[in-house]
VOGU-3710 file (C-alpha; in Angstrom, 3 decimals, decimal comma):
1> xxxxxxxxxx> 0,000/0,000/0,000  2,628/2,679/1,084  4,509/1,617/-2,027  1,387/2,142/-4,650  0,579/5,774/-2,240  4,448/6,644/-3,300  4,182/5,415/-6,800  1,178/7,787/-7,387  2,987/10,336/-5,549  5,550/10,149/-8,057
11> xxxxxxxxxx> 3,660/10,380/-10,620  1,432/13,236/-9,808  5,183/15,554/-9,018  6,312/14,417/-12,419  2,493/15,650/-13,810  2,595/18,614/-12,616  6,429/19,490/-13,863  5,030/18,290/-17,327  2,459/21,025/-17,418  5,848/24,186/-17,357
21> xxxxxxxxxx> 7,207/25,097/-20,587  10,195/23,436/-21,967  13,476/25,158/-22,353  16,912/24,489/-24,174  19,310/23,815/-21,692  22,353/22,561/-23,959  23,594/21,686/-27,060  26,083/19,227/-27,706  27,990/18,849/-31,609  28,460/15,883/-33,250
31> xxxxxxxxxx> 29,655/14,973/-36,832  27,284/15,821/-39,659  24,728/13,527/-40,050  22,148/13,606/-42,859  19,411/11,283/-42,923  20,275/9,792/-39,528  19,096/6,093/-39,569  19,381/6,376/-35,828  17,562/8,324/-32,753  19,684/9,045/-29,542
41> xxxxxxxxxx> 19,307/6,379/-26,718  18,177/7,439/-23,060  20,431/6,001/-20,434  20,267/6,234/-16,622  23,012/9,684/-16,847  23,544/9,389/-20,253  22,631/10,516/-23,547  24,206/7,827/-26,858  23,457/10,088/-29,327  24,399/8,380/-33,086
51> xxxxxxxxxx> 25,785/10,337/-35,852  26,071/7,536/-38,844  29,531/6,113/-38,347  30,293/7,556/-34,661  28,340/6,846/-31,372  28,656/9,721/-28,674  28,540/9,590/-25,169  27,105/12,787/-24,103  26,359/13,636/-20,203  22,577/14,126/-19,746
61> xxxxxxxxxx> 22,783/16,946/-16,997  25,315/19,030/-19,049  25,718/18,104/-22,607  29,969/17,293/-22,299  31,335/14,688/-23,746  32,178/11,575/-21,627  33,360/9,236/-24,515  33,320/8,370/-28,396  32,949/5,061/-30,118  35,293/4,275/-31,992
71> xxxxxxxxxx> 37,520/6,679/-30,352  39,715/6,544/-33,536  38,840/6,222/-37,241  35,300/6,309/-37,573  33,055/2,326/-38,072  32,590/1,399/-42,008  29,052/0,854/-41,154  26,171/3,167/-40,039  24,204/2,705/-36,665  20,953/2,470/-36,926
81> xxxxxxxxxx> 18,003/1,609/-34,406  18,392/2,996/-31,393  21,253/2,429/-28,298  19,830/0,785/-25,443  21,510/1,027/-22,047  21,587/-2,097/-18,989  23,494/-4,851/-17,637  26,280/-1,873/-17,222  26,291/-1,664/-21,461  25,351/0,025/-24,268
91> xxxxxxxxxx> 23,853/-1,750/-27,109  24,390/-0,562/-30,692  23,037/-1,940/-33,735  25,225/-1,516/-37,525  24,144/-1,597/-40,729  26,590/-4,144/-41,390  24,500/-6,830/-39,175  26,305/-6,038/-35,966  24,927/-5,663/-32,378  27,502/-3,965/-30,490
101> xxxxxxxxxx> 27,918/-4,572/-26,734  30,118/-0,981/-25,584  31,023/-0,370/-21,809  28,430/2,242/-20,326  31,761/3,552/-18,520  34,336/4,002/-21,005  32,662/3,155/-24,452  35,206/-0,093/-24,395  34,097/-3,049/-26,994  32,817/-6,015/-24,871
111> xxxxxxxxxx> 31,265/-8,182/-27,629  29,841/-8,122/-30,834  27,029/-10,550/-32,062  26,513/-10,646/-36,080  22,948/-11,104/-37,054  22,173/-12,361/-40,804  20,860/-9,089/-41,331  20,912/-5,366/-40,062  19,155/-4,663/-36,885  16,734/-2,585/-38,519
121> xxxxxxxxxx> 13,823/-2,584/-35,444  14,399/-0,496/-32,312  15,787/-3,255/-29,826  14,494/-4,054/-26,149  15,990/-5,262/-23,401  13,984/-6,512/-20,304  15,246/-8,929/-17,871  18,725/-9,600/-18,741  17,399/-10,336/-22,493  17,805/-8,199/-25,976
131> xxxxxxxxxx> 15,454/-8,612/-28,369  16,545/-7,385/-32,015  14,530/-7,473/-34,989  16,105/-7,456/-38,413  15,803/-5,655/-42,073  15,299/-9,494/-43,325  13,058/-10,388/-40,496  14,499/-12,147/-38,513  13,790/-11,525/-34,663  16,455/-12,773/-32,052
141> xxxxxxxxxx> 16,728/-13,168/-28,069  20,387/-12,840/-27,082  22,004/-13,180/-23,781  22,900/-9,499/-22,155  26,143/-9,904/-20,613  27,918/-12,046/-23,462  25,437/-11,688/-26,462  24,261/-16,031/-26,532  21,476/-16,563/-28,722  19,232/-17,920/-26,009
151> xxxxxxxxxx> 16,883/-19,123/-28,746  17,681/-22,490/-31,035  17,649/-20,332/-33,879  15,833/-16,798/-34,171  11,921/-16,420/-35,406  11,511/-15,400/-39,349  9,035/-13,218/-40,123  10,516/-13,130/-43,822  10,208/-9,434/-44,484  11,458/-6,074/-42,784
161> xxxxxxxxxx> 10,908/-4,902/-39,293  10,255/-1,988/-38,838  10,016/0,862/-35,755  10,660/-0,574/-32,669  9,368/-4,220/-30,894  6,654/-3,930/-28,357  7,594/-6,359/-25,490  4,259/-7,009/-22,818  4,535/-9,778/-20,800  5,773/-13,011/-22,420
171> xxxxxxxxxx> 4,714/-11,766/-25,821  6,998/-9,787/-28,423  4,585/-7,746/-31,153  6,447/-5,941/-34,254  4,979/-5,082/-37,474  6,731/-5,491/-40,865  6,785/-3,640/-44,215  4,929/-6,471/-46,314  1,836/-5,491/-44,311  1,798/-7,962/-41,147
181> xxxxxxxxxx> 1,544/-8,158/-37,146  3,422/-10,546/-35,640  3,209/-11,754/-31,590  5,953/-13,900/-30,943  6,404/-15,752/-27,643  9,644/-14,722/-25,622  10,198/-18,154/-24,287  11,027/-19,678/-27,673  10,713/-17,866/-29,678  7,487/-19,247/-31,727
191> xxxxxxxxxx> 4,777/-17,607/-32,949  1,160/-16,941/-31,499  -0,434/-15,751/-33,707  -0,272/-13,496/-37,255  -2,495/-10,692/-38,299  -2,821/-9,732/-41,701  -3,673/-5,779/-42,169  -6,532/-5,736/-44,577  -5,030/-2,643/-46,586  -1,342/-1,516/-47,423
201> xxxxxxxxxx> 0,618/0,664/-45,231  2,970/2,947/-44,593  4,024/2,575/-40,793  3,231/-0,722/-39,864  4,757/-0,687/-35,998  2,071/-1,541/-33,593  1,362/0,988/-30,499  0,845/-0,994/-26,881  -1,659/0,779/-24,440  -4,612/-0,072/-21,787
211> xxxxxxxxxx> -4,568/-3,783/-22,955  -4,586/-3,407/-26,923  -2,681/-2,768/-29,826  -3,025/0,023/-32,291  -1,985/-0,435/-36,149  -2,907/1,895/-39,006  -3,314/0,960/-42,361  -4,187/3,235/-45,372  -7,233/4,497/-44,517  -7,873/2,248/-41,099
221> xxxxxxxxxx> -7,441/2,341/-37,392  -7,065/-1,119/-35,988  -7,902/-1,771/-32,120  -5,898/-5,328/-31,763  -6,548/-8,050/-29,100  -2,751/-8,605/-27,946  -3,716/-12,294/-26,648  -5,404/-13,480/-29,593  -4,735/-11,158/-32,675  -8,713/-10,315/-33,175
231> xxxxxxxxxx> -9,663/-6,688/-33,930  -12,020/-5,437/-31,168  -12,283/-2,482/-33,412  -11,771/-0,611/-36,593  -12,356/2,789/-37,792  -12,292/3,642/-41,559  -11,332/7,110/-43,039  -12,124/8,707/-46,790  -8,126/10,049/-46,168  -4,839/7,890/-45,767
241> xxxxxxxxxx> -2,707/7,226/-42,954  0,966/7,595/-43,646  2,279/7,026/-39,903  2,065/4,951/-37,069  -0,713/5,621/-34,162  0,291/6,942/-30,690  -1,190/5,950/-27,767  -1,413/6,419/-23,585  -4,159/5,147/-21,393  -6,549/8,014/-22,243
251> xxxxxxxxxx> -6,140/8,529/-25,805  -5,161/6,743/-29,094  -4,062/9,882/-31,563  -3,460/9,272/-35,425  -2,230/12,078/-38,526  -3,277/11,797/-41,887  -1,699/12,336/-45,001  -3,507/16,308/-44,980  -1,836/16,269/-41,449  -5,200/17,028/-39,893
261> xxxxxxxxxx> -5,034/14,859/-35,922  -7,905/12,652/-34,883  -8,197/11,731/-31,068  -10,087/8,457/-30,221  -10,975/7,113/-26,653  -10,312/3,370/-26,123  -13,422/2,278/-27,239  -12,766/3,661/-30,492  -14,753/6,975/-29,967  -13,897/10,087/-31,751
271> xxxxxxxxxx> -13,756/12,511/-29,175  -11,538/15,044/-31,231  -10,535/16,095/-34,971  -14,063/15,163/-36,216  -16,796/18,313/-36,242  -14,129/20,606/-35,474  -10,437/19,920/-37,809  -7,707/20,128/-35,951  -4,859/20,880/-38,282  -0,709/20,733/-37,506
281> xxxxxxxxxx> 0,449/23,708/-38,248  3,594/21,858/-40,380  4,422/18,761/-42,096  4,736/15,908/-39,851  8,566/14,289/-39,613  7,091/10,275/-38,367  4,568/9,412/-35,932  3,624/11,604/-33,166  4,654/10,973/-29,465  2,170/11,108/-26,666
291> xxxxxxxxxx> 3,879/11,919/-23,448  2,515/12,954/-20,082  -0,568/13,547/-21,229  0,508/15,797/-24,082  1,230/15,051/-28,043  4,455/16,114/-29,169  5,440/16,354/-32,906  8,783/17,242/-34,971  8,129/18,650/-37,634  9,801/18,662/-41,848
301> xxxxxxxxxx> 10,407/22,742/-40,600  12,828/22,163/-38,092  9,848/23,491/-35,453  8,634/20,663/-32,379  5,346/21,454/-31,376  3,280/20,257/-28,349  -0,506/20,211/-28,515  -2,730/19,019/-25,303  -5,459/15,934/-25,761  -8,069/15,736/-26,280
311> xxxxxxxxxx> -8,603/19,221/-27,267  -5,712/19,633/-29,810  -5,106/23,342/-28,816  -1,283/24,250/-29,888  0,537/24,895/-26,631  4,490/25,155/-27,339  6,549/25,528/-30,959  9,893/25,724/-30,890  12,354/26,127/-34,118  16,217/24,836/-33,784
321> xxxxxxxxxx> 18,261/27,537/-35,785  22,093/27,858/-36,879  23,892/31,256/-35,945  22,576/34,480/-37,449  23,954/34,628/-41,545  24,069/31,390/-41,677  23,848/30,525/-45,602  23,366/27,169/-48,059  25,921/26,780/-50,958  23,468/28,929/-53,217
331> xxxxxxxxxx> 23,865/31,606/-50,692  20,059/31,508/-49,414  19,734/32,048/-45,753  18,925/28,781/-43,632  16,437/29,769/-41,570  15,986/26,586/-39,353  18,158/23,154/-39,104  16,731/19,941/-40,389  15,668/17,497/-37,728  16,349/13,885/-38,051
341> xxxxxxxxxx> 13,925/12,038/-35,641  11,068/12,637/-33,212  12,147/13,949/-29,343  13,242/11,190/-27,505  11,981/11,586/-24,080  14,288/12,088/-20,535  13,330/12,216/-16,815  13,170/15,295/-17,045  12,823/16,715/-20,779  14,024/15,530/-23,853
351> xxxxxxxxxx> 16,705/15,571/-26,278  16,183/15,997/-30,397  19,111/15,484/-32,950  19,709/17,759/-36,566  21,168/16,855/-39,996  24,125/19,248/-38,903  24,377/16,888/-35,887  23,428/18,850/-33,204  21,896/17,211/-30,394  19,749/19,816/-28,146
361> xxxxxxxxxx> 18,463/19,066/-24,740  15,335/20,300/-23,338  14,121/20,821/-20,029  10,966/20,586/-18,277  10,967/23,932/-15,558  14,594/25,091/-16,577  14,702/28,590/-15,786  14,666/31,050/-18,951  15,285/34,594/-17,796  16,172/35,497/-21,885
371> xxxxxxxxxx> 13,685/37,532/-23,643  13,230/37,499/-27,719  15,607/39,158/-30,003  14,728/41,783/-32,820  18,060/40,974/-35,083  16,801/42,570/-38,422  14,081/44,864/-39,618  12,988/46,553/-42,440  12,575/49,124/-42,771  15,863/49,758/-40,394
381> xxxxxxxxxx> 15,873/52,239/-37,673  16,449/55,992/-39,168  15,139/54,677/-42,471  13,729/57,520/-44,501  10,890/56,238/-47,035  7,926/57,148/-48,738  4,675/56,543/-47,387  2,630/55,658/-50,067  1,280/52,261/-50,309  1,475/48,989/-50,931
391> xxxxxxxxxx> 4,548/49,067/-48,142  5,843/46,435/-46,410  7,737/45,507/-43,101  9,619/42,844/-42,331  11,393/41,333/-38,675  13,412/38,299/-38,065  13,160/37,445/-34,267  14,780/34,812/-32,327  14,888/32,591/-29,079  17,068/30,277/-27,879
401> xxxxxxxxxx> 15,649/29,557/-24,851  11,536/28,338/-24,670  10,702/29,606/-27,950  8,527/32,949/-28,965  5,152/32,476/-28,600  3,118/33,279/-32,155  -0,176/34,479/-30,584  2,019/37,104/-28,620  4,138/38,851/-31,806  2,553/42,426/-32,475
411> xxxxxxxxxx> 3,692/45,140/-34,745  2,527/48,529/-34,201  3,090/52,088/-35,784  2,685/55,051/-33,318  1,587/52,480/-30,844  -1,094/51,861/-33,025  -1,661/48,121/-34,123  -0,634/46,516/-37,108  -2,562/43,089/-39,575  1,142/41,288/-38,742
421> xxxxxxxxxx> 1,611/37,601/-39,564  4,437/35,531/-37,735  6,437/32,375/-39,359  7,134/30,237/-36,793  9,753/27,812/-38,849  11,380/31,386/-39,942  11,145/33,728/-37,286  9,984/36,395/-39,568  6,706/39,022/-38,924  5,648/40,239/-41,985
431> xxxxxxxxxx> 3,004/43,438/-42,463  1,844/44,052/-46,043  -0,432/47,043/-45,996  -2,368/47,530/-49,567  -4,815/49,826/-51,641  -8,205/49,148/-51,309  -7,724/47,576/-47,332  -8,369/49,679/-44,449  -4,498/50,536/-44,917  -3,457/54,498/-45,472
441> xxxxxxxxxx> -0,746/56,076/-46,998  1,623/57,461/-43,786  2,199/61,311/-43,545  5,440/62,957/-43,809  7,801/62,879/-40,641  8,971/60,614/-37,708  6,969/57,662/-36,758  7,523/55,328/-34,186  8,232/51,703/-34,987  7,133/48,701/-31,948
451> xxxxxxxxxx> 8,392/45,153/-32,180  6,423/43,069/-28,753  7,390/39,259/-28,235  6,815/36,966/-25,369  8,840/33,772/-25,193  6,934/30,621/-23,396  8,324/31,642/-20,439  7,171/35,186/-20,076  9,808/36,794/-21,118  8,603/40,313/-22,891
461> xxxxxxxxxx> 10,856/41,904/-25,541  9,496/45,405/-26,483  11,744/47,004/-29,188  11,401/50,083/-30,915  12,881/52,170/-33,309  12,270/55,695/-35,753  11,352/55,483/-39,202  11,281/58,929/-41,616  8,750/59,271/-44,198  9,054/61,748/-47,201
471> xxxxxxxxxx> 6,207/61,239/-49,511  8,189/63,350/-52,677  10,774/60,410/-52,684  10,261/57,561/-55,084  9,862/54,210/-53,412  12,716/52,420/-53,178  13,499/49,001/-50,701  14,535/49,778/-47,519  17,998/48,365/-46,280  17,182/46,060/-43,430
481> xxxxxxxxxx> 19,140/46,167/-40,190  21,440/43,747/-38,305  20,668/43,920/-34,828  23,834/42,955/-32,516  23,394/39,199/-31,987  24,050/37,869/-28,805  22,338/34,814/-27,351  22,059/32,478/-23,935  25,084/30,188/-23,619  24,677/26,419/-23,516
491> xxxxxxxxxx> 27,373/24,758/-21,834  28,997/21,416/-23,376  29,229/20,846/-26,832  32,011/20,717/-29,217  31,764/23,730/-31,661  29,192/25,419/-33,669  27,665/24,674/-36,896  25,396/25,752/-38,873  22,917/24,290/-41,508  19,668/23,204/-42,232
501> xxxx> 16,368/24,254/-43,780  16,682/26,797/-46,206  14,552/29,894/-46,663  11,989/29,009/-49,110
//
């Protein structure tokens, strides 16, 4: 009883820490790493964060380094999957059919166990056991501490696995890219049953949560028995589904392909999405995480957003950027750096990787004390102009910290308000006034310029700056400004970069 009272305890702290606003607290640089086959494994104080040939150990309260793997020449294989940390180890799968066995301490080899295939599936471990799942399909229970097969020989599902295995109990579920669910007993590794999905699909990995399992296939949601492979219930769609389901013991949540979020109770309810669309605001990355309560999605932007459930009201976005000026090789500013995978979850936060391989860390409740930035606008401050319409203004803003909040960016002349739009992805508030609108041309002499942002945090930046207007000039663009950059520091890490998303 007083264990179950502490357990709930727990659970109600960690609750209410889930409900601040999250907050970079460090960034730690890799090498680059494009299409990243891999997302960064959560250990007890330690972040493995892949980058293709190279495994990083990266300390979780801090972002330094502790150790690389190999510590020399880079492997002539990629890691894929995901590391997985226990039994003192971490466990690394290679493209080259290797399981890696490192020491959690020092990165040291320990063993190595070659599968006939790549370890394509996210592996488990539970119990002293790791379970692997293969690009061939072949699924495998090996021994923790020296890497045994503890099976006769591994089960053969014949086709790719793919995501991650779904371990509950004595049973093993994966799903694999010719359109199947498997449930595979741990003892021996023999089947129990196989479900066929009636349609083809996309994301085949199974979701586990209050007692079933959750599959989507083109234009289906699936409700699986886990003991016997039966549907208890379906739900068909006139749109496809192009990812995997998320799940918690509330709420099963599912994207289609017009990236438009459905919320269904476990009883296959629609109790969101349905009368009232509830649309992401970007282009989905993979499947969407549910977490405490909340769904969390990366996005094809370089923007993370957080939206609560069941409602699906938009309650955090956050863009990773390079430096200021950063530039592509046609000289185009990048306004935001490519992600690679979804957030992988922490104790306390979670960490998300880049292309340019930078791995950030967020917090849940780190303090940000940093307001928003004003680093360019047009027209800049002392611009002289004439006032004659169409005209347009333009402001890049940043934040490093929490991330500015859209619904808070206003733009006003004279202190008078502004029809200002805001670009999450590029930081940019734009204000076109035109002929014809309720717009007016602006009168000869000074006028007062306001830029207001308010980061998640509260944080207030209120900039402003003069503007000259001489209606007997002919219109010419204004010269935007460089603000002086300066940012929060993020301790650990091993040198800038810069990259990412270009400025479309």
């Amino acid at each position: 009883m007083r264990k179950t009272i502490w357990a709930l305890l727990l659970g109600l702290m960690w609750a209410a820490a889930w409900t601040q606003t999250p907050a970079a607290m460090w960034r730690f640089f890799g090498n680059p790493a494009a299409n990243n086959p891999a997302l960064p494994g959560v250990g007890e104080a330690t972040i493995y964060y892949p980058c293709l040939t190279r495994l990083y150990a990266v300390n979780l309260a801090d972002g330094t380094l502790k150790w690389q793997y190999p510590a020399d020449a880079p492997l002539d294989a990629t890691i894929i999957g995901q590391p997985v940390e226990g039994e003192g180890l971490v466990y690394v799968g290679v493209s080259n059919g290797n399981m890696l066995a490192l020491d959690a301490n020092t990165g040291s080899l320990r063993w190595v166990f070659t599968a006939d295939s790549a370890p394509t599936a996210r592996p488990i471990l539970d119990e002293g056991v790791l379970y692997i799942g293969t690009g061939r399909g072949e699924l495998y229970a090996l021994n923790a501490r020296n890497g045994e097969p503890l099976w006769r020989e591994p089960y053969r599902a014949d086709d790719y696995i793919a995501g991650r295995l779904v371990k509950e109990g004595d049973t093993l579920f994966f799903g694999t890219n010719g359109g199947f669910v498997h449930a595979v007993n741990t003892a021996g590794g023999r089947r129990r049953w196989l479900f066929r999905l009636p349609a083809p699909n996309y994301d085949p990995q199974p979701v586990f949560a209050n007692g079933s399992l959750f599959v989507t296939t083109n234009d289906v949601v699936i409700a699986l028995n886990p003991n016997s492979g039966a549907p208890r219930w379906t739900r068909r769609f006139n749109t496809e589904f192009r990812l995997a389901p998320t799940a918690d013991e509330n709420y099963i949540a599912v994207l289609t392909r017009e990236n438009r979020l459905f919320v269904f109770d476990h009883q296959g309810k629609i109790v969101a999405g349905d009368r009232e669309p509830i649309e992401m605001l970007y282009e989905p990355l993979g499947a969407p995480e549910i977490h405490s309560g909340k769904l969390w999605v990366a996005t094809r932007r370089g923007t993370l957003l957080c939206y609560s459930l069941p409602d699906g009201k938009l309650e955090w976005v956050y863009t990773l950027r390079p430096p200021e000026g950063t530039v592509d090789q046609n000289n185009r500013r990048v306004a935001y750096l490519a992600l690679t995978g979804k957030p992988v979850f922490t104790p306390g936060g979670f960490v998300v990787a880049t292309a340019e391989g930078n791995l950030t860390a967020f917090g849940i409740g780190w303090v940000d004390r940093t307001a928003p930035q004003v680093v360019r606008t047009s027209p800049a401050i002392g611009e002289m102009l004439s006032g004659q319409l169409p005209l347009d203004f333009t402001a890049r803003l940043r934040d490093e910290g929490s991330g500015i909040n859209p619904a808070s960016v206003q733009w006003l002349l004279n202190d008078e308000p502004l029809p200002a739009e805001y670009e999450a992805s590029l930081g940019e508030v734009t204000v076109r006034l035109r002929a014809g609108t309720a717009a007016k041309p602006l009168p000869d002499g000074r006028h007062t310029m306001t830029l207001v942002a308010t980061d998640w945090a509260g944080n207030t930046t209120r900039y402003s700056w003069a503007i000259y207007i001489d209606n007997s000039l002919r219109r010419a663009p204004a010269r935007p400004q460089q603000q002086q950059q300066g940012g929060p520091g993020a301790p650990g890490g091993r040198g800038g970069r810069g990259g990412g998303g270009p400025d479309l």
